[in-house]
N, C-alpha and C positions, 0 to 999 in steps of 0.2 A: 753720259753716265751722271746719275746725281750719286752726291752723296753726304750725308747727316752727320754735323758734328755737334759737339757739347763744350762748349770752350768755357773755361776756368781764368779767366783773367787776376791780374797782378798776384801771377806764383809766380814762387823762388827760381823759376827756371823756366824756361821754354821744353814743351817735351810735345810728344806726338805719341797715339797710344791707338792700336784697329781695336778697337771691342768687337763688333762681329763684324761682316763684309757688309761695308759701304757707307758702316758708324766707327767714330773716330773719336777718340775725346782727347782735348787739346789744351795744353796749357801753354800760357803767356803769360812773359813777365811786364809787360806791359802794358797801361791802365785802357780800358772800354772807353775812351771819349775819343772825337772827331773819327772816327774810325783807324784808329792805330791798330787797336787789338783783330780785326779784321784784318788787313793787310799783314798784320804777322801771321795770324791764321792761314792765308794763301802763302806766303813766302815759306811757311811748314811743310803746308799740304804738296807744296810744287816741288820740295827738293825732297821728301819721304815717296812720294809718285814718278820722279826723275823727270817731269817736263818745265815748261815754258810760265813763266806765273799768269800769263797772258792768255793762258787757255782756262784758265778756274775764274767763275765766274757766282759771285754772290747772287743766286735769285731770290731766298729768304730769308728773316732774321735775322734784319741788319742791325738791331737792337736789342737784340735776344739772345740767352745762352746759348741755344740750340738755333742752327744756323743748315742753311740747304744751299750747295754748294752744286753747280753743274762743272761738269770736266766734258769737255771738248775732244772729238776722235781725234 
C-alpha cells in the first residue's frame, strides 16, 4: 500500500491528520535536516497505523514536503 503525505516541519507540535484515504498531512516539531523529520514522520505514521516502523518505507521525497511512503502487508 502506498501512501502520500504533506509534512509541515518544525510545528509547535507533532500531529497526524488522514485528509482523504491514503493522503495524510503531518506535522513535526522537528527541523528537515539529516533526516530527522522523516523518521518522525514514520514513527507517526507507524503508531496512528498500529504497526511495526520497520514496515514503512520511504520510496519518495526524501527532500520534499510531500513524501510517498510504501506500507508493507
Amino acid at each position: 500500500m502506498k501512501i502520500t503525505v504533506k509534512v509541515k516541519p518544525n510545528s509547535r507540535e507533532n500531529s497526524i491528520k488522514q485528509v482523504e484515504s491514503g493522503i495524510y498531512e503531518v506535522k513535526v516539531s522537528v527541523p528537515p535536516e539529516k533526516g530527522k523529520a522523516n523518521q518522525k514522520v514514520i514513527d507517526l505514521l507507524a503508531k496512528e497505523l498500529r504497526i511495526a516502523k520497520s514496515r514503512i518505507s520511504l520510496i519518495r521525497g526524501e527532500s520534499s514536503r510531500e513524501k510517498i511512503f510504501t506500507v508493507e502487508d
